[in-house]
ZANU-933938 format. One record per residue: residue in three letters; x, y, z of N, C-alpha, C in turn. Coordinates in steps of 0.001 Angstrom, whole numbers, padded with zeros to 6 digits, always signed. Layout:
REM residues N
ALAXYZXYZXYZ;...
***
This chain:
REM residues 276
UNK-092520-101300+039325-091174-101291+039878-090906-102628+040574;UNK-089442-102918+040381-089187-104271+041083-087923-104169+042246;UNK-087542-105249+042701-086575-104934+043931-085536-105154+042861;UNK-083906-104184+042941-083195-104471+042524-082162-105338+043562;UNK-082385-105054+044589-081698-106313+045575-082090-107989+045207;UNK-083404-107936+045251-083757-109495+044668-083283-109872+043119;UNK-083279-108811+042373-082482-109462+041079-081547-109940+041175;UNK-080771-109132+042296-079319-109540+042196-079077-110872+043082;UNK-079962-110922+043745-080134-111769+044596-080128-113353+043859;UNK-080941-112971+042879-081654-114377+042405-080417-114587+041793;UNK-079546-113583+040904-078841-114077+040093-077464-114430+040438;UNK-077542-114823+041913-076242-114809+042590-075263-113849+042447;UNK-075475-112731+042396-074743-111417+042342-074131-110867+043698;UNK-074930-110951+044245-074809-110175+046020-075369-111791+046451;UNK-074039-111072+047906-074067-112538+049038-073974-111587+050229;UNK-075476-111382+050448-075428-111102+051894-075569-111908+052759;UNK-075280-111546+054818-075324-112843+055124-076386-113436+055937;UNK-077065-112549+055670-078771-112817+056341-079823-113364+055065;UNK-081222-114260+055210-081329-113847+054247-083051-112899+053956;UNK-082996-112303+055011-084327-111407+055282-083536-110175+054823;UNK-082322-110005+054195-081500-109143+053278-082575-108973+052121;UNK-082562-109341+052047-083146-109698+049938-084631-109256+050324;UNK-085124-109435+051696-086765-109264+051485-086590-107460+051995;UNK-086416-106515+051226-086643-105373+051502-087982-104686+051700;UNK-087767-103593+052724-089523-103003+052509-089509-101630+052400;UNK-088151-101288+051931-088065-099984+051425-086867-099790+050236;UNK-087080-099660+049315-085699-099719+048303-085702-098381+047326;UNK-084593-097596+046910-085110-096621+046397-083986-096357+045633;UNK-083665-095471+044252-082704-095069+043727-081904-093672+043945;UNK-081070-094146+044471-080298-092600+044648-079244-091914+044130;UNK-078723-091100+044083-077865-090465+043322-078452-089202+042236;UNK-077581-088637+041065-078449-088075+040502-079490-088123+040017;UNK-079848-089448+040081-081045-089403+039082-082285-088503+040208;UNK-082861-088949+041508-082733-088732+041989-083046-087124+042665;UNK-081811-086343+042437-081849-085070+042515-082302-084697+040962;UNK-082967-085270+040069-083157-084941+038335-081947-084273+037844;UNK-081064-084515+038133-080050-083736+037464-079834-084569+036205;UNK-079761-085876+036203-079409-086940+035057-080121-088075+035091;UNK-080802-088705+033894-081443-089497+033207-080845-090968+033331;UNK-079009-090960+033242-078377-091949+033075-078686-092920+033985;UNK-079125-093862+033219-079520-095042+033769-078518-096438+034053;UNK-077024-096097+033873-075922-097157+033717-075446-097099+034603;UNK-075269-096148+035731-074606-096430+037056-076105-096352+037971;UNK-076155-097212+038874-077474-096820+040023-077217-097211+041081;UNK-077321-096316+041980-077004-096007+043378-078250-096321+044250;UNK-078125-097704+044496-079520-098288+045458-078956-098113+047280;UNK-080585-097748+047665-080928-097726+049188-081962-098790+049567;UNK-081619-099458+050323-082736-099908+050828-082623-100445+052429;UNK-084036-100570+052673-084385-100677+054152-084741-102396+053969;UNK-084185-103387+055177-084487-104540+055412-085326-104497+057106;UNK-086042-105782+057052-086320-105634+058492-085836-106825+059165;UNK-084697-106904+059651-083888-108071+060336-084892-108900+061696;UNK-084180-110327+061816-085124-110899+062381-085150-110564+063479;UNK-086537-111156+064362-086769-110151+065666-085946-110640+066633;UNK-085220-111566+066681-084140-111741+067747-083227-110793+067883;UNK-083003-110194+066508-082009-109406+066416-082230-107742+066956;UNK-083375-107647+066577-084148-106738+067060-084295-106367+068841;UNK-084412-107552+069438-084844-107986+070937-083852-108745+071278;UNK-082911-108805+071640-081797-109772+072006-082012-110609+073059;UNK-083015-109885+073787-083288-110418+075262-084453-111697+075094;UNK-085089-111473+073691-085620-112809+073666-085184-113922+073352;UNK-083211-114040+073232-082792-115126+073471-083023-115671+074157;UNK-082921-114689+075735-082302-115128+076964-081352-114455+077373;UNK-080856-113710+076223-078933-112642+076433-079479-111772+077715;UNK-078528-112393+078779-078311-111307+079853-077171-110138+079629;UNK-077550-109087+079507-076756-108232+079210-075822-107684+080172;UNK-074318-107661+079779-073046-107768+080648-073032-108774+080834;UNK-073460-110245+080433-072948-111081+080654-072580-111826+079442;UNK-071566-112706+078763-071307-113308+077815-071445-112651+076988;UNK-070823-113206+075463-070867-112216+074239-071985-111441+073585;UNK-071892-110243+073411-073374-109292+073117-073750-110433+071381;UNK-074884-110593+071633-075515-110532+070599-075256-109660+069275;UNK-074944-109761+067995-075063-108976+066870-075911-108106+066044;UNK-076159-107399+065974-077533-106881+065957-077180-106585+064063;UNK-078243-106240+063120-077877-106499+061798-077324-104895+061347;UNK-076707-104538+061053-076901-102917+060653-076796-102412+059122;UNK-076004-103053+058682-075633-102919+057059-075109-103768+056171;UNK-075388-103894+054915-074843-104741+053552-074807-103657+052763;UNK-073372-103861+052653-073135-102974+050923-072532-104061+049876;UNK-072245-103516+049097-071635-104785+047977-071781-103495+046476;UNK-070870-103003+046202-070506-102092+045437-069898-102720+043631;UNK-070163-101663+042695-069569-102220+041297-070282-103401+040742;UNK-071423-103992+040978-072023-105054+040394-072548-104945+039185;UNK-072186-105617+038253-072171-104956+036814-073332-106135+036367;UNK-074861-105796+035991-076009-106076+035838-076484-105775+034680;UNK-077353-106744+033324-078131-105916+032072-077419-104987+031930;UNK-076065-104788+031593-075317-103225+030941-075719-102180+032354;UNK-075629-102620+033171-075734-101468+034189-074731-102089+035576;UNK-074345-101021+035907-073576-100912+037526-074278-100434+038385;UNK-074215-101529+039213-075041-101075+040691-074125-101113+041787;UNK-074547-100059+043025-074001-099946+044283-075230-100035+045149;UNK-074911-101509+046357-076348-101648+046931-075637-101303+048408;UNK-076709-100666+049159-076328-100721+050288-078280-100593+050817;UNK-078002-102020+051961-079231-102473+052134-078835-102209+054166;UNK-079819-101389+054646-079772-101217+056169-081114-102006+056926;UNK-080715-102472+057776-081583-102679+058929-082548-101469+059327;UNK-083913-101553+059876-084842-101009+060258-084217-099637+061253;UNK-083763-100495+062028-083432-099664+063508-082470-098760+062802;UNK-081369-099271+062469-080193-098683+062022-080140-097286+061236;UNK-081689-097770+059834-081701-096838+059154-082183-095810+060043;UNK-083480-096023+061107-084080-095020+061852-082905-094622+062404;UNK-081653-094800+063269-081116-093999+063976-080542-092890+063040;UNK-079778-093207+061849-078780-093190+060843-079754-091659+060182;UNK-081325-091651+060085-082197-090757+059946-082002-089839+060980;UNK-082547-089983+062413-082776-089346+063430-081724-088252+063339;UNK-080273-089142+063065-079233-088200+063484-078882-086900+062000;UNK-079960-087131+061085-079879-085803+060010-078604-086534+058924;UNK-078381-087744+058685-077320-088061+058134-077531-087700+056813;UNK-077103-086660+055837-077593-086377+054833-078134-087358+053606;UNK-077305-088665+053128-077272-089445+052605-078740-090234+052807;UNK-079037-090628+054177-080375-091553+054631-080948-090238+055067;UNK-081427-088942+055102-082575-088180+054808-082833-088510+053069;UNK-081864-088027+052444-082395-087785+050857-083144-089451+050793;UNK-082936-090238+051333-083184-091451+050615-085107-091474+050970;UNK-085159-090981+052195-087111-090965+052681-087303-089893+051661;UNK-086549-088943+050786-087110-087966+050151-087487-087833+048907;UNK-086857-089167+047817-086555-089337+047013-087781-088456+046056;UNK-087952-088763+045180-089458-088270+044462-089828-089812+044003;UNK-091197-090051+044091-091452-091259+043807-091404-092069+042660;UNK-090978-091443+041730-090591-091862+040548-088905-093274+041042;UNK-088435-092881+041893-087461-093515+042335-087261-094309+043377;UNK-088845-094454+043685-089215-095519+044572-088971-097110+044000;UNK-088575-097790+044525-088708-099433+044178-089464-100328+044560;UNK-089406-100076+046156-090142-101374+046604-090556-099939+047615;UNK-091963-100691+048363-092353-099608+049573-093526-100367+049710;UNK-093284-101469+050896-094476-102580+051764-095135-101718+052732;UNK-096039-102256+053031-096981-101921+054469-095452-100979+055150;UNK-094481-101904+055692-093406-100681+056871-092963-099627+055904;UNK-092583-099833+054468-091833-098665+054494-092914-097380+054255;UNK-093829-097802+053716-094996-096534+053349-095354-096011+054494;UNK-095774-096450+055805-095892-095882+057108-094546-095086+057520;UNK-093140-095617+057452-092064-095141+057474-092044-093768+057215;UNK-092070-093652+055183-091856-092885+054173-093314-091944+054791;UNK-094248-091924+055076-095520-091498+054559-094751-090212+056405;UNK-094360-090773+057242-093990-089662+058815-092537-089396+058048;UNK-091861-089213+057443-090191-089127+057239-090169-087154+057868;UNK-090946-086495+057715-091054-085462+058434-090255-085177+059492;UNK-090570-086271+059923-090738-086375+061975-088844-086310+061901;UNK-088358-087019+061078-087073-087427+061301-086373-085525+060335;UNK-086926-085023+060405-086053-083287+059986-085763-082628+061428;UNK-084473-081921+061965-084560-080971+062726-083814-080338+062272;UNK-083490-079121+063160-082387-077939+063075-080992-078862+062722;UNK-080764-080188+062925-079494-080509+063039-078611-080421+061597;UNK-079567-080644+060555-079851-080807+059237-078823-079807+058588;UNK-079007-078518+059409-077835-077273+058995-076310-077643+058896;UNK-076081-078680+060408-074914-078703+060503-074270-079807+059496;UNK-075266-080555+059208-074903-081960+059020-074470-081880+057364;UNK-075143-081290+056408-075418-080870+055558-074315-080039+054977;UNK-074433-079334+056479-072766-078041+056273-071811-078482+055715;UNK-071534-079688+056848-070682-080614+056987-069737-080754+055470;UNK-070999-081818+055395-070811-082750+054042-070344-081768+052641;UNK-070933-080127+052820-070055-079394+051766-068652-079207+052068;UNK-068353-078676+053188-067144-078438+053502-066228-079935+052946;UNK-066223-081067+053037-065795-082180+052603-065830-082309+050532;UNK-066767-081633+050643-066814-081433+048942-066011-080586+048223;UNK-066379-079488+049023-064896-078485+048853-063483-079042+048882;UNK-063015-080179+049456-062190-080467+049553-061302-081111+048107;UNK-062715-081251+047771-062081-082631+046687-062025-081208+045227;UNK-062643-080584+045715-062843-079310+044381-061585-079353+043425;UNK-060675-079352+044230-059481-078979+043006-058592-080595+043644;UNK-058812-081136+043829-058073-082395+043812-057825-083360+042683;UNK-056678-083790+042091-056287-084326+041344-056457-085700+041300;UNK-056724-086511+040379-057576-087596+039840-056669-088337+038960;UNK-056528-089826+038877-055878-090691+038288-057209-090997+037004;UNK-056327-090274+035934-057809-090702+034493-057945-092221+034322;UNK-056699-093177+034875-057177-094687+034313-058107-094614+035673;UNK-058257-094279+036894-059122-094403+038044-060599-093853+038294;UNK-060651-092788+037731-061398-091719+037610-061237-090919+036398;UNK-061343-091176+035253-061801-090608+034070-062210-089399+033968;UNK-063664-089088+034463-064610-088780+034292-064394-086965+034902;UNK-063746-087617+036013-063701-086812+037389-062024-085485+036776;UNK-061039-086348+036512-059873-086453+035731-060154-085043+034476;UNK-061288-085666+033832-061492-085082+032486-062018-083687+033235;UNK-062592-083446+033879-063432-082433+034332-062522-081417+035348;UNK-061875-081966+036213-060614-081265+036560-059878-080216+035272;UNK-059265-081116+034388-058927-080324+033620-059497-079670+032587;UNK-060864-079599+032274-061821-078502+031689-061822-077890+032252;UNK-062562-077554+033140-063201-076593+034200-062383-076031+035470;UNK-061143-076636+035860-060122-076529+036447-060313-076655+038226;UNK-061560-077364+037889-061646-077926+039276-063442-078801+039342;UNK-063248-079421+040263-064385-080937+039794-065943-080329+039713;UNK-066584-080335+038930-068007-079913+039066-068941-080966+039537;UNK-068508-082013+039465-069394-082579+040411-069394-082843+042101;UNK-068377-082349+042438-068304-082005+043777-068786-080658+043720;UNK-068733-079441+043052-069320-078115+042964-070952-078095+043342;UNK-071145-079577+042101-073044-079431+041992-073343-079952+043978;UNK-072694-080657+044258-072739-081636+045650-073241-080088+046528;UNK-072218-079169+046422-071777-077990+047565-073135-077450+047460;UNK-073098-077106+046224-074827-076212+045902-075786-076860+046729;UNK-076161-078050+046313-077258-079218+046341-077493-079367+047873;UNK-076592-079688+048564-076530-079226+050191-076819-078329+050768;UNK-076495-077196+050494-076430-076159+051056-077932-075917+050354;UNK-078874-075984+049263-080094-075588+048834-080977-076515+050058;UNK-080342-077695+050166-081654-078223+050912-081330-078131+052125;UNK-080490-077536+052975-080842-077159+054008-081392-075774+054432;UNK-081444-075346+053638-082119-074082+053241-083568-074325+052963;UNK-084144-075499+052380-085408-075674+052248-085928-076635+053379;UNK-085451-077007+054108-085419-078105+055125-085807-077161+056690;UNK-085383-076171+056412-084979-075201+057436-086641-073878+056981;UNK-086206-074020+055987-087375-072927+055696-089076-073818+055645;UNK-088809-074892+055028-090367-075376+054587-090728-076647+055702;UNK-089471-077293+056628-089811-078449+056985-090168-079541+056771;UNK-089525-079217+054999-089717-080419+053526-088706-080565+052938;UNK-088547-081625+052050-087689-081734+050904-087991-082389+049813;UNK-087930-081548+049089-087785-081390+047761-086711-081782+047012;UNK-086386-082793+046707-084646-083027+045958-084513-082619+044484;UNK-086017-082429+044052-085201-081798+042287-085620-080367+042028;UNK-086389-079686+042870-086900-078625+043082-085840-077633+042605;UNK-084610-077857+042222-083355-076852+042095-082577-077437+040963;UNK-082931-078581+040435-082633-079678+039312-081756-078876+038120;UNK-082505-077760+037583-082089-076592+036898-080369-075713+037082;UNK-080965-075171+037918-079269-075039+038938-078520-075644+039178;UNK-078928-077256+039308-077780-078481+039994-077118-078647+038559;UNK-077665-078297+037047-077585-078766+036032-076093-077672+035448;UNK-076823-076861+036012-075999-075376+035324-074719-075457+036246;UNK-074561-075570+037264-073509-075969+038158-072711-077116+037814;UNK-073388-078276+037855-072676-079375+037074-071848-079618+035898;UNK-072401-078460+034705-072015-078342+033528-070941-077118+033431;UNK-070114-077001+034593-069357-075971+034933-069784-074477+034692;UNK-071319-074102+035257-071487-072626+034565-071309-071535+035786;UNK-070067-072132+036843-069735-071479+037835-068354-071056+037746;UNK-067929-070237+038325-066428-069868+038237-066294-070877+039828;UNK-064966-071059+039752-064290-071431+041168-064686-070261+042270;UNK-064533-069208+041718-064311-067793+043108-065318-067612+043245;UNK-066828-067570+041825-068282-067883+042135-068297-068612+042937;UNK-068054-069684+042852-068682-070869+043949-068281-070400+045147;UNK-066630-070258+045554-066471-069995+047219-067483-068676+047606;UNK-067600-067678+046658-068248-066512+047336-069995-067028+047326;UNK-070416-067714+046685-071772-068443+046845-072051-069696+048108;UNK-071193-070345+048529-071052-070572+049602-070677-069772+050595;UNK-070014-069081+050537-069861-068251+051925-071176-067616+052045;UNK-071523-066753+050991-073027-066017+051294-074090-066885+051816;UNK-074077-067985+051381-074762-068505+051823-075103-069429+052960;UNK-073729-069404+053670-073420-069530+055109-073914-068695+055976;UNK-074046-067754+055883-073776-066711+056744-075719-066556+056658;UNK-075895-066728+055392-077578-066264+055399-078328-067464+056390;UNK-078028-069349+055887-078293-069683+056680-078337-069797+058148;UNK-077168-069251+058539-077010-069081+059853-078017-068446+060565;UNK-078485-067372+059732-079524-066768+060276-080874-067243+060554;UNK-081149-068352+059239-082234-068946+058859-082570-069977+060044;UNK-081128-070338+060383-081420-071589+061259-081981-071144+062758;UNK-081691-070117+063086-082114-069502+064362-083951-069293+065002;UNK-084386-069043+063185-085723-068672+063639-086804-069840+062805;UNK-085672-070984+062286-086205-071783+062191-087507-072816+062515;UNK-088950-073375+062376-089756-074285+062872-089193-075396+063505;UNK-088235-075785+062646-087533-076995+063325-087140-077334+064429;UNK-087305-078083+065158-086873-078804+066453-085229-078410+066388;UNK-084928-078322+067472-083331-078606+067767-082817-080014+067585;UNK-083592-080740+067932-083479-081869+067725-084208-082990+067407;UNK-084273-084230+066789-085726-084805+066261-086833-085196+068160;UNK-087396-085483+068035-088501-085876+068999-088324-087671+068892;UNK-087243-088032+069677-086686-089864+069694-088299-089966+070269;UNK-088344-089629+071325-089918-090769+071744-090723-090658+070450;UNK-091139-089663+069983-092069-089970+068926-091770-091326+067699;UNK-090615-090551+067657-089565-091612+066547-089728-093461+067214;UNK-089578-093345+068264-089501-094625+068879-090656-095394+069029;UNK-092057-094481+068947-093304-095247+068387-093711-095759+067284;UNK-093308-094889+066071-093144-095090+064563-092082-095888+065080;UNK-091195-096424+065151-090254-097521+064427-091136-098662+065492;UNK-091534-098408+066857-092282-099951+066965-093456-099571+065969;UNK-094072-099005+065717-094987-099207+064671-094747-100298+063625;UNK-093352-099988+062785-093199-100206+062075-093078-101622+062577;UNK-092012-101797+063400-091884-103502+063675-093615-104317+064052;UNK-094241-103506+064567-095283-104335+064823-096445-104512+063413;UNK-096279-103775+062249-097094-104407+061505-095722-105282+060492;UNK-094222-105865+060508-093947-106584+060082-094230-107903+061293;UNK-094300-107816+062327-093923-108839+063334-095222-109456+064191;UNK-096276-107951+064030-097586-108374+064876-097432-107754+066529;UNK-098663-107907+067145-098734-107231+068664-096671-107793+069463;UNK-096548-106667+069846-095513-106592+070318-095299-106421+071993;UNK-096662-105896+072671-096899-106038+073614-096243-107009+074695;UNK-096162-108388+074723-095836-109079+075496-094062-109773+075121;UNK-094037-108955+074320-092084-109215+073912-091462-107463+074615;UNK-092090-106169+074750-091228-105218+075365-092805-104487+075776;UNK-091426-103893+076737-091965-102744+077571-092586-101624+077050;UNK-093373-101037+077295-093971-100013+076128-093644-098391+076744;
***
């Protein structure tokens, strides 16, 4: 496996504006492939983790007195979307260390699936991200229910929403088969399964349901199936979440040793730059 950020990199494709951008230590493919629902290899939905420089990291080892003069910038994200590569489209979105850890901590569904991937969809994974990836555990709590919830209820939304075919084709075409979007349908399922397994096992599994995401996708749901399969399955989790293993919330101090971990085998003893 190779970095798809540095391809693009080399080939003047993406202009990010750092350039410890391009040196990733966690990169991974997301989207369906992913959840195994699809093979298609022409659109790819990249994640990756950068580790920004340590000033940025430590501001105070400018000198920045804080409340005084302009805050320092700290790095948090590069996206750069539609990059059309070897007959393929890519969407990169490359995060900072810290950023991704908070962006984790807080159950963000999008940056959990990405520590979860199956390794087949790994890219890059250095000394930080394998220590990272190898605790991604630590970063599951109870919050996962809500967050997760969330993100269906927003899917639902788009269910029967109407689509411009020169804009959305795909989406367009499928509206009017099925009479409402199945790939927001497979989304509702796919959520709602892994917080259900997140909640029950204190793992994730993203293709473990691959089968179902397939049969869902390929419209083998009714519309009134689906709302009454979500609701049931609201109501069950609700229950689930109560007697849940999971933390209420992740354990930040723990979290906050793993991420200096992490900075200290990109950066070295860290000791005499912070407080421990």
């Amino acid at each position: 496996m190779s970095s798809v950020v540095g391809k693009l990199l080399k080939n003047k494709l993406i202009s990010p504006p750092h350039d410890f951008v391009g040196n990733t230590c966690y990169e991974v493919i997301m989207g369906s492939m992913a959840y195994g629902v699809s093979d298609n290899t022409s659109d790819m939905d990249i994640y990756a983790v950068c580790v920004p420089e340590k000033s940025m990291v430590f501001p105070h080892l400018t000198g920045h007195i804080v409340g005084f003069g302009p805050e320092p910038k700290p790095f948090e994200v590069f996206q750069q979307h539609h990059i059309d590569f070897n007959s393929k489209e890519y969407d990169i979105n490359v995060y900072g260390l810290v950023r991704y850890f908070h962006l984790c901590a807080d159950n963000n569904p999008n940056m959990i699936d990405s520590l979860f991937v199956p390794d087949r969809c790994v890219l890059i994974k250095d000394a930080v991200g394998e220590h990272m990836r190898s605790h991604r555990r630590l970063f599951l709590s109870k919050r996962i229910f809500d967050k997760m919830r969330g993100y269906a209820f927003k899917e639902f939304k788009k269910l029967e929403k109407g689509y411009n075919p020169e804009t959305n084709a795909k989406r367009a075409a499928n509206l009017e088969k099925y009479g409402y979007d199945v790939k927001s349908a497979y989304h509702v399922v796919r959520l709602m399964l892994e917080a259900e397994m997140a909640l029950n096992e204190g793992d994730l599994d993203l293709e473990l349901h691959r089968e179902q995401l397939k049969y869902v996708r390929g419209g083998g749901m009714t519309l009134t199936e689906l709302h009454d399969w979500f609701h049931n399955k609201e109501i069950e989790l609700t229950k689930v979440h109560v007697d849940s293993s999971l933390p209420l919330q992740v354990d930040h101090d723990r979290l906050r040793i793993l991420l200096r971990e992490c900075l200290e085998i990109q950066f070295g003893d860290l000791s005499q730059d912070v407080q421990s």
